[in-house]
N, C-alpha and C positions, 0 to 999 in steps of 0.2 A: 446552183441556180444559173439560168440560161442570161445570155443576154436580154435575150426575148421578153422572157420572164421578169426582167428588169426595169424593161421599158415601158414593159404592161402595169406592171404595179407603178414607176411613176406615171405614166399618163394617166390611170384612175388616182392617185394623188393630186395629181393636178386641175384636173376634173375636179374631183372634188372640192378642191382651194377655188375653183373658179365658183362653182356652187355656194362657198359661203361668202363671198364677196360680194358676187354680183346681187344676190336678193338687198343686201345693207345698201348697194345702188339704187337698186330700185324702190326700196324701202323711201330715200331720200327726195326724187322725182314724186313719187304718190302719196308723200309728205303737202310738196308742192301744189299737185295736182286736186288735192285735197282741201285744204288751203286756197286755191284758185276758186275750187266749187263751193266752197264755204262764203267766199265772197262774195259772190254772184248770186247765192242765195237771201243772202245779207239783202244787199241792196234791191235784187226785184220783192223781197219781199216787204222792206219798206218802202218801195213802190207803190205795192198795192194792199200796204196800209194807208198810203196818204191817196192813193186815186179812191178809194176805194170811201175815203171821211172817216178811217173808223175813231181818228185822234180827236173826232167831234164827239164821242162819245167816252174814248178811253185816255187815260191817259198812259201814256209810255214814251218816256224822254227822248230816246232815239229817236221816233220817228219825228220828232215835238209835237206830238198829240197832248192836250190837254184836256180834254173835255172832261163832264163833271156827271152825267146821265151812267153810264156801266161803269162796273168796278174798273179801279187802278190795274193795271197789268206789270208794273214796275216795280221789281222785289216780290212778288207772287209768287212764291215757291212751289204750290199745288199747282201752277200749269204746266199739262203736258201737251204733248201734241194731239193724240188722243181727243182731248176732252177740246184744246181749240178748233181743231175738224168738226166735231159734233157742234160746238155751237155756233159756227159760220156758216155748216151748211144749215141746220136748222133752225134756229134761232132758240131763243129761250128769256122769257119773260118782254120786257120791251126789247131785247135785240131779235132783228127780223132775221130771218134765213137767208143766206147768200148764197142758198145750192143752184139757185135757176137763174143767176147772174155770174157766176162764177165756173172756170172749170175744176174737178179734182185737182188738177195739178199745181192752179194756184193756190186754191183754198190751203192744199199740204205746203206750198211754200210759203207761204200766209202763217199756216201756224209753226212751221219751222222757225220761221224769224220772230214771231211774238213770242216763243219759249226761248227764244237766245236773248234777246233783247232786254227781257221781263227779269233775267237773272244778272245782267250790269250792274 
């Protein structure tokens, strides 16, 4: 075996060692970052449960909505995201549609937070 040959098999050794390190690094930050997004979703989404009144009708501790008119969302284990999208954009029974006052993107972070929230 050459020198050469030597140096080439440790540098793709080392390489490789760098390879499985560094993702466990970044693994750690996108943990964070994850984490940070999570937050953020958190809070503007009980935002715009409370800009929005829905605690006048629902209740869910987090946002301290109490109201007594739609079902409780607090411990609701059938809520998905899914099914809150659909009934904020279009309503259903006495809840009115919120698709022509809202954008997509709230409404989904709307219901991101009411199905995190609803399982405290």
């Amino acid at each position: 075996m050459t020198v050469l040959s030597v140096r080439t098999k440790l540098g793709l050794t080392a390489a490789g060692l760098a390879l499985v390190v560094l993702p466990g690094s970044l693994l750690a930050g996108g943990a964070a970052a994850a984490n940070a997004d999570s937050s953020a979703v958190v809070a503007k989404g009980r935002q715009l449960f409370n800009d929005y009144a829905c605690g006048t009708c629902h209740v869910l501790g987090d946002a301290g909505g109490d109201g007594h008119v739609g079902p409780s969302l607090d411990g609701d284990g059938g809520l998905t995201k899914d099914l809150v999208i659909n009934r904020v954009t279009n309503g259903q029974g006495p809840m009115p549609g919120f698709g022509g006052q809202m954008s997509n993107e709230e409404i989904a972070t709307l219901a991101e937070y009411v199905v995190t929230a609803a399982k405290k």
